[in-house]
Biopython code that builds the backbone (N, CA, C, O; Angstrom):
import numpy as np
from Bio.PDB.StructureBuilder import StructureBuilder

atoms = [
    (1, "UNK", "N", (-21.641, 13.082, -6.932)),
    (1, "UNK", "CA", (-21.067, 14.363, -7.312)),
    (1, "UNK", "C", (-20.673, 14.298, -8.791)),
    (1, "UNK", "O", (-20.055, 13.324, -9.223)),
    (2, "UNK", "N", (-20.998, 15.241, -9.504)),
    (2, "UNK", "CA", (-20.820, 15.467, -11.032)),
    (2, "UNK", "C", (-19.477, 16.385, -11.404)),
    (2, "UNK", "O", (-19.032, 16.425, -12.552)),
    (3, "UNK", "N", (-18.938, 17.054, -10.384)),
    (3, "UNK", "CA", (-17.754, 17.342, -11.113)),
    (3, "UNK", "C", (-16.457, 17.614, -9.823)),
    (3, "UNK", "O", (-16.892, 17.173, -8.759)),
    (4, "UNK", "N", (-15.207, 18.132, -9.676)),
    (4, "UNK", "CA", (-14.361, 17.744, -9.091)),
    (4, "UNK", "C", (-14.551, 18.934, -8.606)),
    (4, "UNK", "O", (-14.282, 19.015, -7.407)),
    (5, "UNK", "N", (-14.978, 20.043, -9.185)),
    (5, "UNK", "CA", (-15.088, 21.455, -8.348)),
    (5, "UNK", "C", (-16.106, 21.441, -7.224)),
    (5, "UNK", "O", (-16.106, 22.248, -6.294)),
    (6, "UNK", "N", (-17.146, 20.255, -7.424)),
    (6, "UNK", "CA", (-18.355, 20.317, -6.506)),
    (6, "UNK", "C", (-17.951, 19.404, -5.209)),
    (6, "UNK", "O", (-18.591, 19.443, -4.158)),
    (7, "UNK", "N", (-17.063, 18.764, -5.374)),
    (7, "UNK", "CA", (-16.291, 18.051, -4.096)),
    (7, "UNK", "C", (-15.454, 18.658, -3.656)),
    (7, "UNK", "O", (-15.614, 18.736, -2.438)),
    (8, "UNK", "N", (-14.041, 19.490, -4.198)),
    (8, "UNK", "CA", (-12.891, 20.057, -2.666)),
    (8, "UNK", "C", (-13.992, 21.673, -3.076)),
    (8, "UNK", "O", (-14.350, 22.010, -4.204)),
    (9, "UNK", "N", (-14.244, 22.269, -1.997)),
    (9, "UNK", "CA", (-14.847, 23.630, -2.016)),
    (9, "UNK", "C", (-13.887, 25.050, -1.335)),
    (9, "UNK", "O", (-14.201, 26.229, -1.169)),
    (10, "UNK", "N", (-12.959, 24.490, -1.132)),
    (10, "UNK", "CA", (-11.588, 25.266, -0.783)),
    (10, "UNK", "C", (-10.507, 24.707, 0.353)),
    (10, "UNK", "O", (-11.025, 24.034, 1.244)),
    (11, "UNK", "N", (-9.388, 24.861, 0.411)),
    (11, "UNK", "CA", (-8.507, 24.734, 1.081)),
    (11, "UNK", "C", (-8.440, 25.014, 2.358)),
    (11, "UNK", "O", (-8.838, 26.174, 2.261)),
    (12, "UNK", "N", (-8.234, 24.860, 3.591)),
    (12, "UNK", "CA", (-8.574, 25.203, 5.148)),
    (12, "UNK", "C", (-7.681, 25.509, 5.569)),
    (12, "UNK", "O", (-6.790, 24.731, 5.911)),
    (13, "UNK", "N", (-7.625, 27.177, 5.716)),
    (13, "UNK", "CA", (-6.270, 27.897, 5.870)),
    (13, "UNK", "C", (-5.702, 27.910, 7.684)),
    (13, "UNK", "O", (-6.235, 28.765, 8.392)),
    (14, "UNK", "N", (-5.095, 27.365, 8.064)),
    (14, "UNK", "CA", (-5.157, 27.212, 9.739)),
    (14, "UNK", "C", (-3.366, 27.205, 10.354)),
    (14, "UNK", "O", (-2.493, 27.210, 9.486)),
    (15, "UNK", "N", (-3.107, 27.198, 11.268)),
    (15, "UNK", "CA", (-1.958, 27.398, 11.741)),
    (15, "UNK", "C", (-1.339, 25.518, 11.781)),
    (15, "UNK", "O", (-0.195, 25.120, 11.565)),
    (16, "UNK", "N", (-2.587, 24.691, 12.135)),
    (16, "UNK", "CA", (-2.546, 23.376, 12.433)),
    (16, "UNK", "C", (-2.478, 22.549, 10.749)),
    (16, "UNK", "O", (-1.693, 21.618, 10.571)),
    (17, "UNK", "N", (-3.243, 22.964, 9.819)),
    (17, "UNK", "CA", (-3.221, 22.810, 8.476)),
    (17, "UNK", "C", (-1.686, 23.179, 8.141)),
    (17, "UNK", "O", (-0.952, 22.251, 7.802)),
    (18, "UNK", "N", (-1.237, 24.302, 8.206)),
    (18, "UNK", "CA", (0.190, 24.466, 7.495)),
    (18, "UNK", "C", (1.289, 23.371, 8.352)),
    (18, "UNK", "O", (2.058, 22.723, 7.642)),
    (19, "UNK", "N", (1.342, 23.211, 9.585)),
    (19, "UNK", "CA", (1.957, 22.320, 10.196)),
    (19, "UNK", "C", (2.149, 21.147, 9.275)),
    (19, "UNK", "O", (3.181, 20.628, 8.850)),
    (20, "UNK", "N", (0.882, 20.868, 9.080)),
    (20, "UNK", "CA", (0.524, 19.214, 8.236)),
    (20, "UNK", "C", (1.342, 18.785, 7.159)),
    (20, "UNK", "O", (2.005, 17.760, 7.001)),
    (21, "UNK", "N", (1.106, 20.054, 6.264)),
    (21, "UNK", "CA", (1.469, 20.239, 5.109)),
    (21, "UNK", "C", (3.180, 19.579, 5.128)),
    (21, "UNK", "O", (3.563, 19.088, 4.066)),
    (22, "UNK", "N", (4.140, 19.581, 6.297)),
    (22, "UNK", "CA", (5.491, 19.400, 6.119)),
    (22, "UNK", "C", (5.554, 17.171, 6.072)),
    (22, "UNK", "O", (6.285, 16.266, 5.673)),
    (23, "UNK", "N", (4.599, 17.323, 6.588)),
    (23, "UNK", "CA", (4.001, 15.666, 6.402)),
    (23, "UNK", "C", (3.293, 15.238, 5.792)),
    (23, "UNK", "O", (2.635, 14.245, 6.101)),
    (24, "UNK", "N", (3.156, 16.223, 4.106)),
    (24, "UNK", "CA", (2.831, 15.999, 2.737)),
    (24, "UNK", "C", (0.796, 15.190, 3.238)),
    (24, "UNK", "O", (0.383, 14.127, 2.776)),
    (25, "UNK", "N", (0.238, 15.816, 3.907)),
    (25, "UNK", "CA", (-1.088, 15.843, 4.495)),
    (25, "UNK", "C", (-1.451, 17.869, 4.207)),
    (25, "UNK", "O", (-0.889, 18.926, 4.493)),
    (26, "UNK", "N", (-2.642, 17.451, 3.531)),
    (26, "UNK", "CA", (-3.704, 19.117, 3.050)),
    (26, "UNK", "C", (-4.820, 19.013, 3.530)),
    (26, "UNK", "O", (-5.312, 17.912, 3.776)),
    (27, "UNK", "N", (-5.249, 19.809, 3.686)),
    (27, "UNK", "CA", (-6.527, 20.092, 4.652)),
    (27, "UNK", "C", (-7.768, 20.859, 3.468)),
    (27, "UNK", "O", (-7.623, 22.049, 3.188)),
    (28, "UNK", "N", (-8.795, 20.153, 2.926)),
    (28, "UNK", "CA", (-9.814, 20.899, 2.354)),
    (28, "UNK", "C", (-10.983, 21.012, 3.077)),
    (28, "UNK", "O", (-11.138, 20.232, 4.017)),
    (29, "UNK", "N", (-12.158, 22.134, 2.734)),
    (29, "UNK", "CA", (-13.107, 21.334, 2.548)),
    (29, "UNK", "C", (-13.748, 21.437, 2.023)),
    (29, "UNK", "O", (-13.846, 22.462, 1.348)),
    (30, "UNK", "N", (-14.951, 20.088, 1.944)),
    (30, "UNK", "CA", (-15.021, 19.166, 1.375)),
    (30, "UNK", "C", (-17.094, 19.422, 1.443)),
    (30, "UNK", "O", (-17.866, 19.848, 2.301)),
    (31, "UNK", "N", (-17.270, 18.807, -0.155)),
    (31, "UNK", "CA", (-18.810, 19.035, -0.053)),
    (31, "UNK", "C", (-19.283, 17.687, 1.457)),
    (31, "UNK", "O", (-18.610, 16.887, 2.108)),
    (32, "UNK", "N", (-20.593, 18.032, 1.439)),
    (32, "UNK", "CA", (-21.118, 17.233, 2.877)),
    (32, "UNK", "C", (-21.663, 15.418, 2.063)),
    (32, "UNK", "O", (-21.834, 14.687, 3.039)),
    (33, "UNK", "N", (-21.836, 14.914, 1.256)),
    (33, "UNK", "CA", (-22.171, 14.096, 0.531)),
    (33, "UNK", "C", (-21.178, 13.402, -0.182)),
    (33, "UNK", "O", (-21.345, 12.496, -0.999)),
    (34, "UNK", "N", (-19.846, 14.049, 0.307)),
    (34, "UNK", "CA", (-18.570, 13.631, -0.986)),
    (34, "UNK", "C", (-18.061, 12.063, -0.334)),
    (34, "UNK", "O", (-18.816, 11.896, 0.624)),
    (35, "UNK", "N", (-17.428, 11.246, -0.398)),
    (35, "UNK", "CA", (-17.225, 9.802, -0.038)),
    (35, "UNK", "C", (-15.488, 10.145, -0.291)),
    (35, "UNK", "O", (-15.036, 10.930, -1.125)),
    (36, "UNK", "N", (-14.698, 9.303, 0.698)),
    (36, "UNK", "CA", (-13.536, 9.607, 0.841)),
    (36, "UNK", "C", (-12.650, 8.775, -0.862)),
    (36, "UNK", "O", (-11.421, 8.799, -0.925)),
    (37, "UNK", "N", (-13.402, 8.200, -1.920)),
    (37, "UNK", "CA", (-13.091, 7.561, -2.915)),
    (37, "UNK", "C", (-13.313, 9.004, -3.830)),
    (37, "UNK", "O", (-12.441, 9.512, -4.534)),
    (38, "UNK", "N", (-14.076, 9.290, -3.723)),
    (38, "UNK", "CA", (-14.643, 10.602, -4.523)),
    (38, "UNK", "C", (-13.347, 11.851, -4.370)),
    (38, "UNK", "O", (-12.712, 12.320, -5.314)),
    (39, "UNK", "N", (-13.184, 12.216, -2.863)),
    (39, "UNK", "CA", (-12.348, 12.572, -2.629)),
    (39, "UNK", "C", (-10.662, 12.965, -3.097)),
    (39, "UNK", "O", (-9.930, 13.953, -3.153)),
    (40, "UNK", "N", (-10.621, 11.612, -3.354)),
    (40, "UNK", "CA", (-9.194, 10.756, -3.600)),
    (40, "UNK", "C", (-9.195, 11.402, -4.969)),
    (40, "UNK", "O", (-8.345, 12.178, -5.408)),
    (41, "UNK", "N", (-10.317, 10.945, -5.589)),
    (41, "UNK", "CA", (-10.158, 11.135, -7.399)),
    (41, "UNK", "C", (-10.189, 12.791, -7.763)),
    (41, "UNK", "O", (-9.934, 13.227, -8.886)),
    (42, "UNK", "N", (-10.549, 13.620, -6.605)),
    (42, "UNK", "CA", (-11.158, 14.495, -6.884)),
    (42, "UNK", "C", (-9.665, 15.546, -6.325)),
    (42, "UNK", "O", (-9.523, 16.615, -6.919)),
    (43, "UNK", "N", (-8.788, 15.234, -5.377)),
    (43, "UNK", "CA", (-7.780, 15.641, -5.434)),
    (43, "UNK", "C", (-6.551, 15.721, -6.542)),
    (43, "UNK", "O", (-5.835, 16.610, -7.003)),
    (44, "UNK", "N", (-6.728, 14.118, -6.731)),
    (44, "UNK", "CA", (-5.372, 13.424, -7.827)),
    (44, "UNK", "C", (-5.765, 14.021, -9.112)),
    (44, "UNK", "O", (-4.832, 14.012, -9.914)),
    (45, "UNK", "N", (-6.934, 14.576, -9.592)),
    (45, "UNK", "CA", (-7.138, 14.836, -11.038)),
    (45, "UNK", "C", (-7.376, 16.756, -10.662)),
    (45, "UNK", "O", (-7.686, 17.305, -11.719)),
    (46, "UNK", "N", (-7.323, 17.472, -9.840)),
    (46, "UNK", "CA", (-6.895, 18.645, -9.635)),
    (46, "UNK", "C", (-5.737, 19.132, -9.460)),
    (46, "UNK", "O", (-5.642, 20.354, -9.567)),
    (47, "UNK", "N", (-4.685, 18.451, -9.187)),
    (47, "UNK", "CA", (-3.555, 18.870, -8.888)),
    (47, "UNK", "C", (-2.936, 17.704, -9.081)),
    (47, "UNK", "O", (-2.733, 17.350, -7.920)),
    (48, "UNK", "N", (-2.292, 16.472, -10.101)),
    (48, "UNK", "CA", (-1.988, 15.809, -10.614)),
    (48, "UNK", "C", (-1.135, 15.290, -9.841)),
    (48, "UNK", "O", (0.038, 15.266, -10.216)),
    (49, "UNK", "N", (-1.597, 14.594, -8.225)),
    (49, "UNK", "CA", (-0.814, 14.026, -7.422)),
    (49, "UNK", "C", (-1.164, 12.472, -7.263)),
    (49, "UNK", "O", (-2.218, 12.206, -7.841)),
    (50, "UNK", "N", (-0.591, 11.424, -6.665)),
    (50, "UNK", "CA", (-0.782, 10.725, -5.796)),
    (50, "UNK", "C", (-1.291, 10.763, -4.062)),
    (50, "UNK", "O", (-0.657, 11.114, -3.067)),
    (51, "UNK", "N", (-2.879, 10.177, -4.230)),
    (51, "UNK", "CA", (-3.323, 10.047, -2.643)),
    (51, "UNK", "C", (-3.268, 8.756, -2.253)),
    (51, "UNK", "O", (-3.581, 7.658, -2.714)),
    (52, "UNK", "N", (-2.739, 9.238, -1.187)),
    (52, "UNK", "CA", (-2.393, 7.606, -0.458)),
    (52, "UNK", "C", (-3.748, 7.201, 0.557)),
    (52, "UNK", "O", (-4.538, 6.264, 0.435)),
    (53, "UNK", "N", (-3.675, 8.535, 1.837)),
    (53, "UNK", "CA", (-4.850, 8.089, 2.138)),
    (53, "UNK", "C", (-5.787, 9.253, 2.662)),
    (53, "UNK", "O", (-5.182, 10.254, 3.049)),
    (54, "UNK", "N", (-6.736, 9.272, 2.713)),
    (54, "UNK", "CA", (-8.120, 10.131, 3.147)),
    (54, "UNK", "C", (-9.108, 10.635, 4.432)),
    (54, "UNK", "O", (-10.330, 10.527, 4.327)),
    (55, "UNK", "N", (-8.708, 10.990, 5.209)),
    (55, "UNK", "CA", (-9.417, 11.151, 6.605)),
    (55, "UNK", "C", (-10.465, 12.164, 6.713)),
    (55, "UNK", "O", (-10.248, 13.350, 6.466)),
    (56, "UNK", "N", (-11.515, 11.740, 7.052)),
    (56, "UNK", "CA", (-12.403, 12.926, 7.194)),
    (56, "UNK", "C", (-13.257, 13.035, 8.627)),
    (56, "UNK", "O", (-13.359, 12.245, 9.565)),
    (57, "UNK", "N", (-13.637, 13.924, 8.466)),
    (57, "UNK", "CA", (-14.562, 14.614, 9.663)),
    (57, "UNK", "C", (-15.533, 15.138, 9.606)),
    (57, "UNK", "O", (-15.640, 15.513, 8.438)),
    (58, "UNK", "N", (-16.477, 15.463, 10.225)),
    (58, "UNK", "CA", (-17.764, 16.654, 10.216)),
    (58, "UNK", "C", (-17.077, 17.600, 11.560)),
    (58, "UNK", "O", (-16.482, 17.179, 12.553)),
    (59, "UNK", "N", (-17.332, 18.688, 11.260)),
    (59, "UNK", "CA", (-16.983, 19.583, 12.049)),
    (59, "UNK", "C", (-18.694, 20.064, 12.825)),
    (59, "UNK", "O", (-19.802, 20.185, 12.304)),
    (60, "UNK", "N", (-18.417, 20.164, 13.651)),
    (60, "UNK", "CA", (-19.583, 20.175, 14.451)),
    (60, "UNK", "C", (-20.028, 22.258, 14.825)),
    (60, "UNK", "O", (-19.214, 23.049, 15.302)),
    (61, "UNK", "N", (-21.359, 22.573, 14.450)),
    (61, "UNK", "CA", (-21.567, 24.230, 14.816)),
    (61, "UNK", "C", (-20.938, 24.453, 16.241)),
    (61, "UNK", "O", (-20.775, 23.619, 17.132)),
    (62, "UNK", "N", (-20.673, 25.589, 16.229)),
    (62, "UNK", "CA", (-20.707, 26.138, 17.589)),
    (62, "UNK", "C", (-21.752, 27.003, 17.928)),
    (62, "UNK", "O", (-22.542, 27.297, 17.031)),
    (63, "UNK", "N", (-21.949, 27.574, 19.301)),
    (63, "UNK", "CA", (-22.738, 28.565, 19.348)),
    (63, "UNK", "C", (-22.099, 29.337, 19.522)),
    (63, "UNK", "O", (-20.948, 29.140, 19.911)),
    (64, "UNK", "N", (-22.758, 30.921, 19.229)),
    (64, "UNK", "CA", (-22.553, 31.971, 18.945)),
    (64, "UNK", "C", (-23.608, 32.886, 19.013)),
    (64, "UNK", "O", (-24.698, 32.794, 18.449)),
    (65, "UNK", "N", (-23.025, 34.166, 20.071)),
    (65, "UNK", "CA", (-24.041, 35.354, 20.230)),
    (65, "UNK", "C", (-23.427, 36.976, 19.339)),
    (65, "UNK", "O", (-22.272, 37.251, 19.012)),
    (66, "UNK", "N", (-24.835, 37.886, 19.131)),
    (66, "UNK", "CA", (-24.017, 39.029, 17.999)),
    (66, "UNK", "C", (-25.520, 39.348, 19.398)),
    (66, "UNK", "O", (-26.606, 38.776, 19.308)),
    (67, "UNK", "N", (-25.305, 39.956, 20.094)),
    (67, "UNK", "CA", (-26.020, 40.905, 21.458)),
    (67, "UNK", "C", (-26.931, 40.339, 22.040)),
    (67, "UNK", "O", (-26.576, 39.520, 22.888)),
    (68, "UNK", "N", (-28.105, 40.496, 21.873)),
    (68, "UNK", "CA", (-28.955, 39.284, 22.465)),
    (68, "UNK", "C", (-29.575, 38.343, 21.455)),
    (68, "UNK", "O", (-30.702, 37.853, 21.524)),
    (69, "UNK", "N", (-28.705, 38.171, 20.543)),
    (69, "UNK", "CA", (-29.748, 37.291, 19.308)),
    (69, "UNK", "C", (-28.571, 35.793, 19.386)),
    (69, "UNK", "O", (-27.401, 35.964, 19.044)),
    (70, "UNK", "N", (-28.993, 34.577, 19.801)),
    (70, "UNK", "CA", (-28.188, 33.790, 19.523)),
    (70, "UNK", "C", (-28.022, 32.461, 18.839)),
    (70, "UNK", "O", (-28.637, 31.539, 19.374)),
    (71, "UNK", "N", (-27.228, 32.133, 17.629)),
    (71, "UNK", "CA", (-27.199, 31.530, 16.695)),
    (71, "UNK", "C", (-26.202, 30.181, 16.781)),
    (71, "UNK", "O", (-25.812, 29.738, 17.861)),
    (72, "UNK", "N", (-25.882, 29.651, 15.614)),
    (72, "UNK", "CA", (-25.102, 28.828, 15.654)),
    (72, "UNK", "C", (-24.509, 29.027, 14.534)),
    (72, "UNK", "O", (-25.297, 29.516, 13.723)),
    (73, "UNK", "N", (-22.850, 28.776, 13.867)),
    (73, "UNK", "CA", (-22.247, 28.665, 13.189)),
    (73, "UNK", "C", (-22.380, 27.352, 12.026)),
    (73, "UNK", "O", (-22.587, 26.276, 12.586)),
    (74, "UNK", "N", (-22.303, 27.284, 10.695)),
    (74, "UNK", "CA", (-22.477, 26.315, 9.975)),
    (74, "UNK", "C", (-21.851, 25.085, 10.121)),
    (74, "UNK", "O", (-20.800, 25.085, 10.761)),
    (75, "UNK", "N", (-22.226, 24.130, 9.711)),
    (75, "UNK", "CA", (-21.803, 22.594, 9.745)),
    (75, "UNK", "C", (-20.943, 22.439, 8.572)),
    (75, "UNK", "O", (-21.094, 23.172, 7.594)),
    (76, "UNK", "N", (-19.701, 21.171, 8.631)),
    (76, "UNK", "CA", (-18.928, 21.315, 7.513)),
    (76, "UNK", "C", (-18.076, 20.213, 7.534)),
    (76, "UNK", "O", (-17.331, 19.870, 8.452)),
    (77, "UNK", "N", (-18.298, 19.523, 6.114)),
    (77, "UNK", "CA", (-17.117, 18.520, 6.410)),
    (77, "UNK", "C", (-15.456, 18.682, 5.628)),
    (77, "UNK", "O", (-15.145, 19.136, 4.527)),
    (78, "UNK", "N", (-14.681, 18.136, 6.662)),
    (78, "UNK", "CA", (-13.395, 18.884, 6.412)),
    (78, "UNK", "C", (-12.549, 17.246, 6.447)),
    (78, "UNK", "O", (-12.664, 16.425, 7.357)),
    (79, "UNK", "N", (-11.604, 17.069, 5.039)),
    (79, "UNK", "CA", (-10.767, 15.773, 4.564)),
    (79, "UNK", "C", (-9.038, 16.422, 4.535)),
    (79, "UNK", "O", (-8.354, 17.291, 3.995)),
    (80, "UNK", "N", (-8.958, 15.306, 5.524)),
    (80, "UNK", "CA", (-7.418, 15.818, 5.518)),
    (80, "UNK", "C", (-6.468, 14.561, 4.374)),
    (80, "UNK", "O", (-6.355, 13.342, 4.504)),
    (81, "UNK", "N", (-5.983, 15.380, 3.430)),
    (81, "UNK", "CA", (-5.404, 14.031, 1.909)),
    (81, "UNK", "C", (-3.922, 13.798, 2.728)),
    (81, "UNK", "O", (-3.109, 14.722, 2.750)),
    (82, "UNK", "N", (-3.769, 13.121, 3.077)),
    (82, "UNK", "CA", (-2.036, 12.215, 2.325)),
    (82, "UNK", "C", (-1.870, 11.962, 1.293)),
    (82, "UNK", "O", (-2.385, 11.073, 0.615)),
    (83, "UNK", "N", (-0.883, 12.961, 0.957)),
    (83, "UNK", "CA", (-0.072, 12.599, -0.349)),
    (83, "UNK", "C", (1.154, 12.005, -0.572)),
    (83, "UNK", "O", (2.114, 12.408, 0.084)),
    (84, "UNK", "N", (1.338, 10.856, -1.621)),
    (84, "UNK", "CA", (2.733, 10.192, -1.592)),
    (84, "UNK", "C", (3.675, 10.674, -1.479)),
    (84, "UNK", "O", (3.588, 11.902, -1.493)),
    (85, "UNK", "N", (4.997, 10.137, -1.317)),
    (85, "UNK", "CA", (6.230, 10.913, -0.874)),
    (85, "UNK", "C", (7.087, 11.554, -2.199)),
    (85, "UNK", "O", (7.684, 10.843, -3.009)),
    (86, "UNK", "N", (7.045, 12.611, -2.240)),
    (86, "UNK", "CA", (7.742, 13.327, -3.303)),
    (86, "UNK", "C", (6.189, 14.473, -3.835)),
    (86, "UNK", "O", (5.940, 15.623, -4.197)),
    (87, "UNK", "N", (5.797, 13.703, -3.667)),
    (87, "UNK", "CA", (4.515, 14.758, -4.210)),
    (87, "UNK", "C", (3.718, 15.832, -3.387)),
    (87, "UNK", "O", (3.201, 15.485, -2.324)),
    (88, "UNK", "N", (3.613, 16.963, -3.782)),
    (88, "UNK", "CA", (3.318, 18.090, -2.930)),
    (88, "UNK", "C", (1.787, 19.098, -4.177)),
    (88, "UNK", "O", (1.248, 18.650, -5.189)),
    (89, "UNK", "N", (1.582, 20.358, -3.542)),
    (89, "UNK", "CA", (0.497, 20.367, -3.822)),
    (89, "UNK", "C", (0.695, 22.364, -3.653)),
    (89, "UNK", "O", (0.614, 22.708, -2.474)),
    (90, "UNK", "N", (0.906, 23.463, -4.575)),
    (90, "UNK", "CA", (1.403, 24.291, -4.202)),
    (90, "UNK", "C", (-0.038, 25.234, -4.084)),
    (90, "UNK", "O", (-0.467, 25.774, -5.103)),
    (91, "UNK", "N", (-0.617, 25.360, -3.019)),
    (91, "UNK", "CA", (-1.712, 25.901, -2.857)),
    (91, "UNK", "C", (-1.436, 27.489, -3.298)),
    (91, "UNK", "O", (-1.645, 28.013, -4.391)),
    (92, "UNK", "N", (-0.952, 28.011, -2.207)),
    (92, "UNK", "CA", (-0.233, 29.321, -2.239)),
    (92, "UNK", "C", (0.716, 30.007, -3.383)),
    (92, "UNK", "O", (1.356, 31.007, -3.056)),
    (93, "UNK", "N", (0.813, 29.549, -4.583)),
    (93, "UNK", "CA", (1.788, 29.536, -5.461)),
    (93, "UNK", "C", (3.357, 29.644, -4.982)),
    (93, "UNK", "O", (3.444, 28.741, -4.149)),
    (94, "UNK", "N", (4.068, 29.996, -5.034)),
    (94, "UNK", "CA", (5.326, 30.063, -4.873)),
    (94, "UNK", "C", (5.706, 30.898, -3.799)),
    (94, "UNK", "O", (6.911, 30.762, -3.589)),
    (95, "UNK", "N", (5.288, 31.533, -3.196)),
    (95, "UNK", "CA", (5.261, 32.510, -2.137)),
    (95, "UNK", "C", (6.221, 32.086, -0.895)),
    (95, "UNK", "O", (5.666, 31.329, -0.098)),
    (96, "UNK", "N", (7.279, 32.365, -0.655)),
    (96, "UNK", "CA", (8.665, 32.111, 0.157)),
    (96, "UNK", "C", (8.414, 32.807, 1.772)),
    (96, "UNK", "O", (8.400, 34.038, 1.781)),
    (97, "UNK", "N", (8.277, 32.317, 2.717)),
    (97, "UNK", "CA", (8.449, 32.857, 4.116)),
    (97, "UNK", "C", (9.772, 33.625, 4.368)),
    (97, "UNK", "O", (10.835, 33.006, 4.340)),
    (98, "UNK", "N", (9.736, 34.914, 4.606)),
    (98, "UNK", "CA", (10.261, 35.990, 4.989)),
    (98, "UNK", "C", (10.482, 35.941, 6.347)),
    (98, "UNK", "O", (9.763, 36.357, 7.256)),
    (99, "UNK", "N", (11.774, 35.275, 6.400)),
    (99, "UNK", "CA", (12.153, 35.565, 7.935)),
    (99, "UNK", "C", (12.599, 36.349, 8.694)),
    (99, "UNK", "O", (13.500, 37.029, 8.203)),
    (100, "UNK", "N", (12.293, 36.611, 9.966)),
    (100, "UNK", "CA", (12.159, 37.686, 10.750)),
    (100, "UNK", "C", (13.579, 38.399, 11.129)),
    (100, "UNK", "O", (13.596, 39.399, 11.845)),
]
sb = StructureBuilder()
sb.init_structure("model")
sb.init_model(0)
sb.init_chain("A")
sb.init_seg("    ")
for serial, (resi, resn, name, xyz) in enumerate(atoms, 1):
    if name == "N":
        sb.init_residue(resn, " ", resi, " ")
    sb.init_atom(name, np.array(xyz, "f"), 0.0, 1.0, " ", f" {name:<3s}", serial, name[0])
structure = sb.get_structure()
């Protein structure tokens, strides 16, 4: 990979992802070729953190029907970062939860 934009390809917005986040762990994803070293460098020099450690996955298609035509959903690999303690990562900019 030639640049840091071509490895994280966006953030993985999920109910289980924000959970994470309070255990300084982010959820991207991630090009399909990227190596969890690549990863690492490719977080810490976007958002000027410490990664501790790197977990990844392939997310596997599902199937899927739109009437009688039936397909499958794309393939994708998805790296969940640990980040050191004190260090955080403000995806959302500053944006405060409004409680009910």
């Amino acid at each position: 990979m030639n640049s840091v934009y071509n490895v994280i390809i966006r953030p993985v917005v999920s109910e289980r992802s924000f959970d994470l986040m309070s255990q300084h762990k982010y959820t991207f994803e991630v090009a399909q070729g990227a190596a969890k070293e690549e990863i690492a460098a490719a977080v810490e020099k976007l958002f000027n953190v410490r990664v501790v450690k790197v977990n990844t996955m392939s997310v596997k298609p599902k199937n899927k029907r739109v009437r009688y035509v039936t397909g499958k959903t794309r393939s994708w690999k998805k790296a969940i970062v640990t980040l050191a303690e004190g260090d955080s990562i403000e995806i959302f900019g500053n944006q405060q939860v409004a409680e009910a």
